[in-house]
N, C-alpha and C positions, 0 to 999 in steps of 0.2 A: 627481420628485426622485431623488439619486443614492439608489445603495442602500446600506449601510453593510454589509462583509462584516470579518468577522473570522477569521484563519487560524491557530488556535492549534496548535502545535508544542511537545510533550514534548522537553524534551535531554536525545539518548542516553538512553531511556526504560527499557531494562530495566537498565540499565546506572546508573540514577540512582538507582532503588528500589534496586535491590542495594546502591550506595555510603550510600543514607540507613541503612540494616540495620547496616550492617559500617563505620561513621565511619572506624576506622584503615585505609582503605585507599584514601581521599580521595585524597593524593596523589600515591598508586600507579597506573600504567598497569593498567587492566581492564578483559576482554573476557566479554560473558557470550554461551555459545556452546558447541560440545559437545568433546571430548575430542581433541588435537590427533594422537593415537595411532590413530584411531579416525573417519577421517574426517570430522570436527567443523568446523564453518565459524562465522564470527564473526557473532552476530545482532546486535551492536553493542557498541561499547565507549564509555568515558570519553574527553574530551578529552586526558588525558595519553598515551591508548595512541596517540592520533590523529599523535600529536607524531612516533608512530614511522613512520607512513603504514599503518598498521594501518585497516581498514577494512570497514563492513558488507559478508558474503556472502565473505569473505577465507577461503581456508583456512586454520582454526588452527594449521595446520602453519607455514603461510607467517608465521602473526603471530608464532609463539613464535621463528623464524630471525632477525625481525626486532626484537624485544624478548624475549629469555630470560628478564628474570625478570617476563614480563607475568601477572596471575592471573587465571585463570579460572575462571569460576565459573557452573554446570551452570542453564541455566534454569528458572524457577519460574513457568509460565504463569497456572498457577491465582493467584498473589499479583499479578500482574501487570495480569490484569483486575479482580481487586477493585479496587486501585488505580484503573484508569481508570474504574469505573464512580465511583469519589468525584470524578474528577475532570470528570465526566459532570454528575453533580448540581451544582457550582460553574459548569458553565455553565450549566443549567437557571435558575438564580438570577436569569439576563438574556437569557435568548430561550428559547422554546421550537422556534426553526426553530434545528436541530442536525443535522449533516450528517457522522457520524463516514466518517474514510475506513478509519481503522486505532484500535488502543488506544493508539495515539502520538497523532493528527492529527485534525482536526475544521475544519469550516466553521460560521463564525454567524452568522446573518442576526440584526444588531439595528439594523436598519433602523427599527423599532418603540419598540424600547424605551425605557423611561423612566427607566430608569436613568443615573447620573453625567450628568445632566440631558441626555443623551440622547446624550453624545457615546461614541463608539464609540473612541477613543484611549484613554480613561479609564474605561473599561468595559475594555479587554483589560487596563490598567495593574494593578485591581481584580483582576481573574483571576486573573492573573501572581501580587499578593500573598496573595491567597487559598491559591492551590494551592502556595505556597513554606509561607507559612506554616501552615496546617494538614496538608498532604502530604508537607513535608519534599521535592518535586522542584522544578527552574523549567521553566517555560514560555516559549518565541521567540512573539511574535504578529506577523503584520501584516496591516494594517487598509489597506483601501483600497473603493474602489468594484462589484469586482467577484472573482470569484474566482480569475481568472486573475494580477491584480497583488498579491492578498491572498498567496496562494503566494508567491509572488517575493518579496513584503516581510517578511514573518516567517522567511527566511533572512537578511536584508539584518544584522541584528546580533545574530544569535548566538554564543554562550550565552546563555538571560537576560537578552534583550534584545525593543524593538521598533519596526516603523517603519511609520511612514502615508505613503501614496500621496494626496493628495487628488484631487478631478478636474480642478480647474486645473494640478494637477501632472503629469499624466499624459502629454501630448502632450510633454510634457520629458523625462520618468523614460524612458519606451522608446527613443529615438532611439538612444542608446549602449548598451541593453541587449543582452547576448548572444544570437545565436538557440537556444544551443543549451542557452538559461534557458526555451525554449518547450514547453511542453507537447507530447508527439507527437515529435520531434525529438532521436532516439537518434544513436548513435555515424556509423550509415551516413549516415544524410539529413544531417549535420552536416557531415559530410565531401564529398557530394555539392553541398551549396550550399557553402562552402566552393572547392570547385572552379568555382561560378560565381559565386565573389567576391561570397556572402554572406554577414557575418560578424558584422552587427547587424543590430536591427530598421531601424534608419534604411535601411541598405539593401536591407532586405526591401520597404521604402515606396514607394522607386525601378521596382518591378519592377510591373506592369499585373494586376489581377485575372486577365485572361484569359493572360496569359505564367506565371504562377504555376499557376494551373490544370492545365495544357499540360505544364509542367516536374514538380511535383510532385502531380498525382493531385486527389484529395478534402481533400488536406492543404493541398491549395494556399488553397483559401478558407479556411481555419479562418487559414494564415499571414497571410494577406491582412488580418483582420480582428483580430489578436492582435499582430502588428508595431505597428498602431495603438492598441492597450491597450484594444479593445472583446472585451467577454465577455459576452453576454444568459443566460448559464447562471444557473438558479434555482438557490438551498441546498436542494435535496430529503432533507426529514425519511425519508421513508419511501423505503428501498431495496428492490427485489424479491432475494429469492433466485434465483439460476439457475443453481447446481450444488452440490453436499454432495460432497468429496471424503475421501479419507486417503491418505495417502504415507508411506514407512520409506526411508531410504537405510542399506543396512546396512554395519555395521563389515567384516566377510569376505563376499565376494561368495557367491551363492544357486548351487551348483552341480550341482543334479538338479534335474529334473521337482518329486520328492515334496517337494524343500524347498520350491521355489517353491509348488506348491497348498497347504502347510501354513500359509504366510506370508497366500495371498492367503483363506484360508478367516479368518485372525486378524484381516485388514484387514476384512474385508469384517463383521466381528462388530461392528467397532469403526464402521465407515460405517452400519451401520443404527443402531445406536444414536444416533449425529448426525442420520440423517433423523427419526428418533423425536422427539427430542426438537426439530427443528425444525418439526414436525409436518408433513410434505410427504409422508408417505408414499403420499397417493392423488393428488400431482400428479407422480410419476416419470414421463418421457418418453422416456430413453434410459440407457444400460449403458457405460460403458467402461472400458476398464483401462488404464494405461501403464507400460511398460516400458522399464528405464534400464539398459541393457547394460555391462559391464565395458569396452569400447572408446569411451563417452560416446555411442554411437548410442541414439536414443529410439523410441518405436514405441509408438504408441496405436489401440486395436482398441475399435469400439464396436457397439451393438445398439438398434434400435429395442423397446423396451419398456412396457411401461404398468404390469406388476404388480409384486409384491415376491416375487424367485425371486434368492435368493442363488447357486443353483446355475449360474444364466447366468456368474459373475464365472470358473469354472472350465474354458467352454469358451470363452471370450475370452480366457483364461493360454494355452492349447493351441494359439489362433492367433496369438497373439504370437508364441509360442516359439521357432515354426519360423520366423521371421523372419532366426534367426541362432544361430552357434554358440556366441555368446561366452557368457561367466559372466553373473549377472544383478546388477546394483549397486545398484536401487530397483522398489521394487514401487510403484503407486496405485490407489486405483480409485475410485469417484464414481458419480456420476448426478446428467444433467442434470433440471432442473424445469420443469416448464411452468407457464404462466401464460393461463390462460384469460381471454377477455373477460368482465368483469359480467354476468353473467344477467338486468338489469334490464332491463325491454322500454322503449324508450325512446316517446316519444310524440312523434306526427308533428304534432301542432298544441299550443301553450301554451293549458289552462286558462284 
């Protein structure tokens, strides 16, 4: 049987708590986002900022040029995931197979469920009024067979809206649909197929497994098989970690040695803390730092590691450095996690 995926999508998610807080300024263009003085970029706004072409990742310099009296209003992460975790529990209510991507987004497998007698339309509708009405935000959902179309449909009528793909509908729904609505398939490959007069799935359909392959890589079979609206990917509950990171983009650029190691001795206080408390401190693998220079050149310097030595993050600044002369714009640093196989000795014949 098909499976029934659900793709729920927060609107404009910090951007909605903040408006549920502060009612009077509903139908005021808002960006929440940091300081447009101060190198500040927009981590999302309301629809009415949108109205301006104001947009996520935008510098708030660029947004406020384009709407002066747009209000901005400084992020609140910590109230942000309280939020999502209630909205976490309102889908607990009808599946346990929950697949968060972000505190906005989530996949759900209610393939199972027995809820609104099982239909998965009426299960996201539910959602939808749940989470308006107790949370005070809305929810986009779309429901279809798999999570490839499920993405695609929970755009399909936003704000506060939703749409189902069924599976009789599907070999329909893709023919006109955009490629550059496919997973994997950024500005370049867009432009690249594009140039070989491919501009929908229908015509992605046109092109031979093995020509697709040829032309674009490892992408080419995923195209191949997503042109057609087939996705075998499961809703995986449980995601592995496999990096702890911290990054600062600062307001006036880092211009000595001693400020830069003052900076990365503060980061690095604040990354153990995160591995601490995600408990991975005996599964560290490796060390890196990256570095974001005043000319937007990047540069990441890493080390094979196993133990907890804050003091490595200081001669990995030292080989950055000499990379370049510019001022420095962002400090980060992290470590990767490893992931060992199970320990269980597996048995060579069944009991």
């Amino acid at each position: 049987m098909p499976r029934k995926i659900v793709h729920c999508d927060c609107d404009s998610f910090y951007a909605s708590v903040e408006l549920r807080d502060l009612p009077a300024l509903r139908a005021s263009p808002v960006a929440v986002g940091g300081s447009p003085n101060q190198r500040g970029v927009v981590a999302t706004c309301n629809y009415e900022a949108r109205k301006y072409g104001i947009h996520s990742a935008m510098p708030m310099s660029q947004a406020v040029k384009r709407c002066p009296h747009l209000h901005i209003i400084k992020p609140d992460m910590a109230k942000y995931r309280g939020v999502s975790r209630l909205v976490t529990e309102i889908y607990q209510q009808y599946t346990e197979i929950i697949e968060p991507l972000s505190l906005d987004e989530a996949f759900l497998d209610v393939s199972n469920s027995t809820a609104c007698r099982g239909s998965a339309s009426l299960i996201a509708r539910e959602i939808r009024d749940k989470v308006r009405r107790n949370l005070g935000i809305t929810i986009s959902a779309g429901i279809a067979p798999n999570k490839f179309l499920a993405k695609i449909a929970s755009d399909w009528n936003k704000p506060d809206g939703q749409f189902t793909i069924t599976p009789d509908e599907i070999a329909t729904f893709v023919l006109q649909l955009p490629v550059k609505k496919i997973f994997g398939v950024g500005s370049v490959t867009a432009a690249k197929m594009q140039a070989d007069g491919i501009k929908t799935c229908a015509d992605l359909q046109q092109w031979p497994l093995l020509e697709l392959t040829r032309q674009y890589g490892k992408l080419g079979a995923r195209l191949f098989e997503l042109s057609r609206g087939v996705d075998n990917r499961e809703v995986k509950v449980h995601q592995l970690r496999k990096s702890v990171s911290v990054e600062t983009t600062y307001t006036n650029d880092l211009k000595t040695v001693t400020q830069c190691t003052s900076e990365v001795q503060r980061l690095t206080k604040q990354l153990f803390q995160r591995v601490d408390a995600a408990g991975v401190g005996n599964r560290i693998s490796q060390y890196w730092i990256k570095i974001r220079f005043s000319d937007f050149r990047t540069t990441t310097v890493s080390e094979t590691r196993s133990d907890i030595d804050a003091t490595v993050f200081d001669a990995l600044l030292e080989k950055a450095l000499i990379r370049s002369d510019e001022h420095v714009r962002l400090i980060g640093v992290g470590v990767k996690i490893s992931h060992p196989l199970s320990a269980q000795q597996l048995l060579l014949f069944e009991e």
